[in-house]
N, C-alpha and C positions, 0 to 999 in steps of 0.2 A: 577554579582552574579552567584554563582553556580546553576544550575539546578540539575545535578547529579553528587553529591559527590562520587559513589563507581568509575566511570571515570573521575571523573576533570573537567564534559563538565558545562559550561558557557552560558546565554542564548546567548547572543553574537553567539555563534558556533549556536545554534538550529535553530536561524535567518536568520544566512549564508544559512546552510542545508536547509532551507525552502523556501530562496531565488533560490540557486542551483534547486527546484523543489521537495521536500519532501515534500508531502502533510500530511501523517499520523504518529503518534508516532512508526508502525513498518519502514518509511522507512528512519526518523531518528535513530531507532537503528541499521538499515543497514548502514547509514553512518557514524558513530561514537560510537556507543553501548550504548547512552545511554538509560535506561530503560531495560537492557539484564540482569542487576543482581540482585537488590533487586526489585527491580520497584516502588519504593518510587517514583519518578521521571513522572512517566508517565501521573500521570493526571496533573502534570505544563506542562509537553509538548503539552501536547492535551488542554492547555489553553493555549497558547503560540499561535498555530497553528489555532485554534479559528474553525470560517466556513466560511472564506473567500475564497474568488475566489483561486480557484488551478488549473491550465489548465489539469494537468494529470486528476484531478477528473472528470474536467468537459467529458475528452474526454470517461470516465469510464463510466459516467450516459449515453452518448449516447450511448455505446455498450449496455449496460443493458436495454436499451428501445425496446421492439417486434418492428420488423418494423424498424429500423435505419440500413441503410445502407444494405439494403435487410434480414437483419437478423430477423428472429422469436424466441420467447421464446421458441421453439422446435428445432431451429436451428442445425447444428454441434456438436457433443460435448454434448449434452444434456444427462441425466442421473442421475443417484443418486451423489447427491454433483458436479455435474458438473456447472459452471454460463452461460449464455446463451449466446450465441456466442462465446464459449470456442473454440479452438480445441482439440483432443482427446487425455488426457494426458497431460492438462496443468488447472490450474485453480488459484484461489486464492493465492498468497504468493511464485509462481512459476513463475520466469522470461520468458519474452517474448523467443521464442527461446529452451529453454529446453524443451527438451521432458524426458520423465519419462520412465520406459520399462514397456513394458505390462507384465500384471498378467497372468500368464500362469496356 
């Protein structure tokens, strides 16, 4: 059965993609788009995807915890809109690895 008609994606695929390690409806639309055009589609994916055990997730709540891994909720990176244990220049919805240019 279709999930998302405006790409043809099938839950079939979303399952693959979440098997592959897509834990959230954004990093399904990175693997396959869907949910990127009307978004009719996104709250079956995020039923689909449930709250079951996700290792990326899991390994995301550790960072987010003061204290894990010597890190503090002031840690690195701290700042307006920054997440805790960031480094500077990367955050939320930004791949490990890129860095951004600073605001000059």
């Amino acid at each position: 059965m279709y999930v998302c008609s405006c790409f043809g994606i099938t839950e079939k695929q979303v399952k693959e993609h979440a098997d592959a390690g897509a834990c959230t409806p954004r990093q399904i639309a990175s693997a396959c788009k869907a949910g990127t055009d009307c978004g009719g589609c996104v709250r079956a994916i995020q039923a689909m995807l449930g709250r079951g055990a996700c290792p990326r997730r899991e390994l995301l709540d550790q960072k987010r915890m003061p204290g894990a891994a010597g890190e503090t909720a002031t840690g690195a990176g701290s700042g307006p809109g920054a997440e805790p244990g960031t480094a500077p220049g990367t955050g939320p919805g930004i791949a490990p690895g890129i860095q951004l240019p600073d605001a000059a």
